[in-house]
C-alpha atoms as one frame of an Amber mdcrd trajectory, in Angstrom:
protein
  30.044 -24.047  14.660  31.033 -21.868  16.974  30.598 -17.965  16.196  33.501
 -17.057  18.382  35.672 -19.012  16.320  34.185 -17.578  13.313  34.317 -14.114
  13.647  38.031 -14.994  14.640  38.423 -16.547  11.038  36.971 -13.722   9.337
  38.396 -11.065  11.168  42.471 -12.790  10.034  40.928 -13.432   6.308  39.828
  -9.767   6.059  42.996  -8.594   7.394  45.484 -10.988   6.131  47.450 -10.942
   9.582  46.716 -13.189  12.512  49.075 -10.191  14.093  46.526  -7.694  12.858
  43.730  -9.577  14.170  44.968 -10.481  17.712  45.084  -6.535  17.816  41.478
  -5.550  16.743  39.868  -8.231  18.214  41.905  -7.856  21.963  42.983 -11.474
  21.953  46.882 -12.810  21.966  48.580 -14.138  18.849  48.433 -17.480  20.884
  44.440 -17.018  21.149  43.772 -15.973  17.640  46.230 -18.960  16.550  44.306
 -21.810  18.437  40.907 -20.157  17.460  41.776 -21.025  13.782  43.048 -24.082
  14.424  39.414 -25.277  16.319  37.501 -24.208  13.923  39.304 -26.243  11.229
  39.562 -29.637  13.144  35.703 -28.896  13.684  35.554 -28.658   9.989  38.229
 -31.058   8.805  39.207 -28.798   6.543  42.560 -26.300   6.230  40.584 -22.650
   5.873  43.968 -20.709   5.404  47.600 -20.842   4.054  49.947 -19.110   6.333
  52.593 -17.529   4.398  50.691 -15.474   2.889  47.900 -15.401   4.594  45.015
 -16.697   3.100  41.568 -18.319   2.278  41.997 -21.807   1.279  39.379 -23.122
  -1.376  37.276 -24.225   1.713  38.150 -21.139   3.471  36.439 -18.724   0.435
  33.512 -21.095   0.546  32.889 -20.888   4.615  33.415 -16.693   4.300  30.581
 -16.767   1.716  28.214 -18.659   4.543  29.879 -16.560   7.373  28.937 -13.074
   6.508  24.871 -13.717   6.793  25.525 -16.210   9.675  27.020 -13.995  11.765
  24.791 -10.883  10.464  21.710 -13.016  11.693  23.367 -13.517  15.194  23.853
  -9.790  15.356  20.530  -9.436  14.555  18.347 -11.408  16.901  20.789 -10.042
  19.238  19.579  -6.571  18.313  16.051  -7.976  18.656  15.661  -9.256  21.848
  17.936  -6.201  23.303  14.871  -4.112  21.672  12.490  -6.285  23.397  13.881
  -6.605  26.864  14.658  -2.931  27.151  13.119   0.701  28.058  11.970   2.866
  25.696  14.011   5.610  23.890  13.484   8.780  23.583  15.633   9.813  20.864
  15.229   7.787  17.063  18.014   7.137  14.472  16.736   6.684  11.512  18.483
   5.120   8.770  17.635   6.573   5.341  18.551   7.058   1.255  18.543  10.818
   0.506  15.397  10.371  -2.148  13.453   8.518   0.485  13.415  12.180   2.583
  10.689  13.373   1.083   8.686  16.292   2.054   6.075  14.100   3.865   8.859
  12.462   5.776  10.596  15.791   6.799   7.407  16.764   8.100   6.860  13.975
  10.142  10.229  13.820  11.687  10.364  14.904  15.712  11.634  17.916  16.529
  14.526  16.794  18.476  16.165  13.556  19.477  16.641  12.611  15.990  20.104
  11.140  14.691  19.962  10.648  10.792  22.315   8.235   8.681  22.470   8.492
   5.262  22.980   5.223   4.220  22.873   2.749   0.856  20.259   0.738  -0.233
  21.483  -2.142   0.660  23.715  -1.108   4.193  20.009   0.298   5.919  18.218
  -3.073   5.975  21.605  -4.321   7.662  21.214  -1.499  10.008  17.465  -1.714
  10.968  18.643  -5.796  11.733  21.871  -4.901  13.694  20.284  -2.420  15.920
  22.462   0.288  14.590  19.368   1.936  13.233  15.768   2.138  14.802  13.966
   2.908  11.623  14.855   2.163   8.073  13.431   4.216   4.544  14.838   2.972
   1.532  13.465   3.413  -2.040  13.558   2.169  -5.463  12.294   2.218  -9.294
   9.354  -0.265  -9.005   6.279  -1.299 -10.823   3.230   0.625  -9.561   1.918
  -0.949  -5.899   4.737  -3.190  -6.131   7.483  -4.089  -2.976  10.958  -3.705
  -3.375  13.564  -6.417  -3.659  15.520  -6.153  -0.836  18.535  -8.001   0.563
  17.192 -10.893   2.852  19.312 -10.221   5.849  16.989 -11.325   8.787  13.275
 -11.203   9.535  12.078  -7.239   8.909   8.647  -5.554   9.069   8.296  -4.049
   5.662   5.924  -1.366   4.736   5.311   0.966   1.821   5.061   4.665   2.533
   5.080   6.181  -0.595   5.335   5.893  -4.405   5.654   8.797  -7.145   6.162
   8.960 -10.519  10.087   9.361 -11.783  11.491  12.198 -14.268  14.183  12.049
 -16.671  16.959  14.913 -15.691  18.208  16.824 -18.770  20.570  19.800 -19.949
  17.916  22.657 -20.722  19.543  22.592 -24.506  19.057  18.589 -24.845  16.572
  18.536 -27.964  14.320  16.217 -25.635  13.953  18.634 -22.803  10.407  19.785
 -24.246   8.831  16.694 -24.071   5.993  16.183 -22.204   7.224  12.375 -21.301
   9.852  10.419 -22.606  10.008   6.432 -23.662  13.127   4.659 -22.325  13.468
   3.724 -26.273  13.743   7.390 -27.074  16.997   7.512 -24.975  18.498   4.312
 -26.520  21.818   6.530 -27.242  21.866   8.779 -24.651  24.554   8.712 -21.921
  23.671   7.938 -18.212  24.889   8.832 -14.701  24.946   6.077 -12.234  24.828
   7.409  -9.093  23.671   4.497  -6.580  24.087   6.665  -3.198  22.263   9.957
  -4.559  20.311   9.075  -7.309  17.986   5.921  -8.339  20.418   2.933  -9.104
  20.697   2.207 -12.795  20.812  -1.301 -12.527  16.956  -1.356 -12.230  16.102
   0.701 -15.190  17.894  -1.558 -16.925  16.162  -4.437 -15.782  12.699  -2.613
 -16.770  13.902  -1.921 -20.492  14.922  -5.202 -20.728  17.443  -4.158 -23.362
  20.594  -3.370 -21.429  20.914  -0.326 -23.348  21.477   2.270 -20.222  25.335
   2.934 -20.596  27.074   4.370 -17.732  29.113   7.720 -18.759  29.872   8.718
 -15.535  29.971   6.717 -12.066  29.058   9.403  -8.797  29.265   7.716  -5.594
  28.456  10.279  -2.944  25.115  11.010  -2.044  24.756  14.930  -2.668  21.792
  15.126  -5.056  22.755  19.176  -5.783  26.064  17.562  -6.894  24.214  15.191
  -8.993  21.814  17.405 -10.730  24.732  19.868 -11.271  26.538  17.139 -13.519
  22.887  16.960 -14.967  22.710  19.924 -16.138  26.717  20.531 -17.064  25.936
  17.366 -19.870  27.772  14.975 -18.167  24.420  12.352 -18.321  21.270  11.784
 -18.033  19.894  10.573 -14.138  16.203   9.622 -13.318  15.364  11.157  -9.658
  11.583  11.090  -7.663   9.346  14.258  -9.277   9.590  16.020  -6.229  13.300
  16.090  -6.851  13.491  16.177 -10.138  11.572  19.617 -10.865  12.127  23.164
  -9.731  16.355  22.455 -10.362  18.362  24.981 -12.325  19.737  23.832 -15.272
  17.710  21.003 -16.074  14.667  19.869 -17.630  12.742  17.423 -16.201  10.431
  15.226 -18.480   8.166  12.138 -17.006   8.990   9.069 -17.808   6.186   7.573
 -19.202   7.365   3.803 -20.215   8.499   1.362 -19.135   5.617   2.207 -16.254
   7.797   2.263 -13.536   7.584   4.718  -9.933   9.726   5.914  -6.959   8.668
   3.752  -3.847   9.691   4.350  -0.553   9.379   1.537   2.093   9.799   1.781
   6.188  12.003  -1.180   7.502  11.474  -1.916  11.198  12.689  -4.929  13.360
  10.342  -6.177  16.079   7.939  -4.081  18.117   8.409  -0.284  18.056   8.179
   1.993  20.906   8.673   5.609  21.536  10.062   8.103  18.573   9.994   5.238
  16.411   6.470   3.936  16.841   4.817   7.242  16.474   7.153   8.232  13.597
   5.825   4.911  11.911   2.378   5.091  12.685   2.837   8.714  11.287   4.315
   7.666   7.504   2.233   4.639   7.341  -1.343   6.275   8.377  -2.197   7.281
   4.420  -0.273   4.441   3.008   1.965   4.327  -1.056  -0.529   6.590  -2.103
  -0.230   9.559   0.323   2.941  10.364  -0.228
């Protein structure tokens, strides 16, 4: 199949315009027209309806294959461009804000750096693509355990840090003076799910095993103070890294003492690293989980 063709399909299907597409990809109607038109006399198979424009049956199953195709193309691209070329001397470094802890600010050159806040999920894509030299993403997991991360091409995964989690509530919440807290003893409470700032609530729920974390309020930028601010104004509860979690106003933050769960942080890297990179690595991974 060729990828040419392909990106040409998914490029109209996205858009809904073989007009539209013709203009972002820098190709004539004409061109964009016979592309689709190859690719399904390659695959016996119509892929769109013209008027409107859009997937066939066949056409929603080929964009489910397409998206990881072509994001593995991009990404031993990105790998053998790392490979065949001179060192840098800058580093962008792809990263969630609760994997910039202090042992990573530390550790972080003094110049040359360009950081991207990204999700979870985006930064391995990143690290692959080449749009990112470095990768830290983190996660509620079981003590020394990895993460369970998108498989979106081959990655050198490593585990910089883990720490233990705290539960973030109003000073005034009748739990705040606990010395830990049970997910059971929360079974009513109400939660924040904030999957770019915060620790994605999808995965406590998985550890309780009950499905009894309910969402009051959805946040989807990635300010923590912003986050801990609708903490502490009542709006839910949010589970954040103990570095994080203590010292803010307005808030109490109790450990979380079952299920037995802790904030990892893991360094994504594609291929060999040179420069910034390499000694930024070599730098987080020196004391391993545990030193961080």
């Amino acid at each position: 199949m060729d990828p040419h063709l392909l990106r040409t399909y998914v490029t109209v299907a996205r858009l809904a315009s073989f007009s539209e597409a013709a203009r972002e990809l820098g190709y004539t109607q004409s061109a964009v027209s016979q592309h689709i038109a190859a690719l399904e006399q390659d695959l016996g198979a119509a892929l769109l309806t013209r008027r409107p424009v859009t997937p066939t049956t066949a056409g929603e199953r080929l964009l489910e294959h397409a998206g990881p195709l072509l994001l593995r193309l991009d990404a031993a691209r990105a790998d053998v461009v790392r490979m065949a070329s001179a060192p840098e001397h800058g580093l962008t470094l792809a990263a969630t804000p609760t994997a910039l802890g202090p042992r990573v600010l530390a550790a972080l050159p003094a110049a040359g750096v360009t950081l991207r806040a990204l999700a979870r999920d985006d930064i391995p894509v990143a690290v692959a693509t080449g749009a990112a030299d470095l990768g830290l993403v983190d996660g509620l997991a079981a003590p020394s355990d990895p993460l369970r991360l998108p498989d979106v091409a081959p990655l050198n995964t490593c585990g910089v840090g883990e720490e233990p989690v705290c539960v973030l509530l109003p000073e005034g919440h009748p739990l705040a003076r606990r010395p830990g807290l049970r997910l059971a003893d929360l079974v009513d409470a109400r939660w924040l799910d904030a999957p770019g700032a915060g620790l994605p609530l999808d995965r406590l729920r998985a550890t309780s095993g009950t499905g009894a974390v309910r969402t009051a309020l959805r946040y989807e930028g990635t300010d923590l103070r912003t986050l801990t601010t609708l903490a502490a104004a009542g709006h839910g509860l949010t589970v954040l890294p103990r570095g994080f979690a203590t010292g803010v106003p307005g808030v109490a933050a109790v450990p979380l003492v079952e299920p037995r769960v802790v904030h990892r942080t893991e360094l994504l890297s594609g291929g060999a690293l040179r420069g910034a990179a390499a000694v930024l690595a070599r730098q987080l991974t020196a004391a391993g989980p545990e030193g961080a």
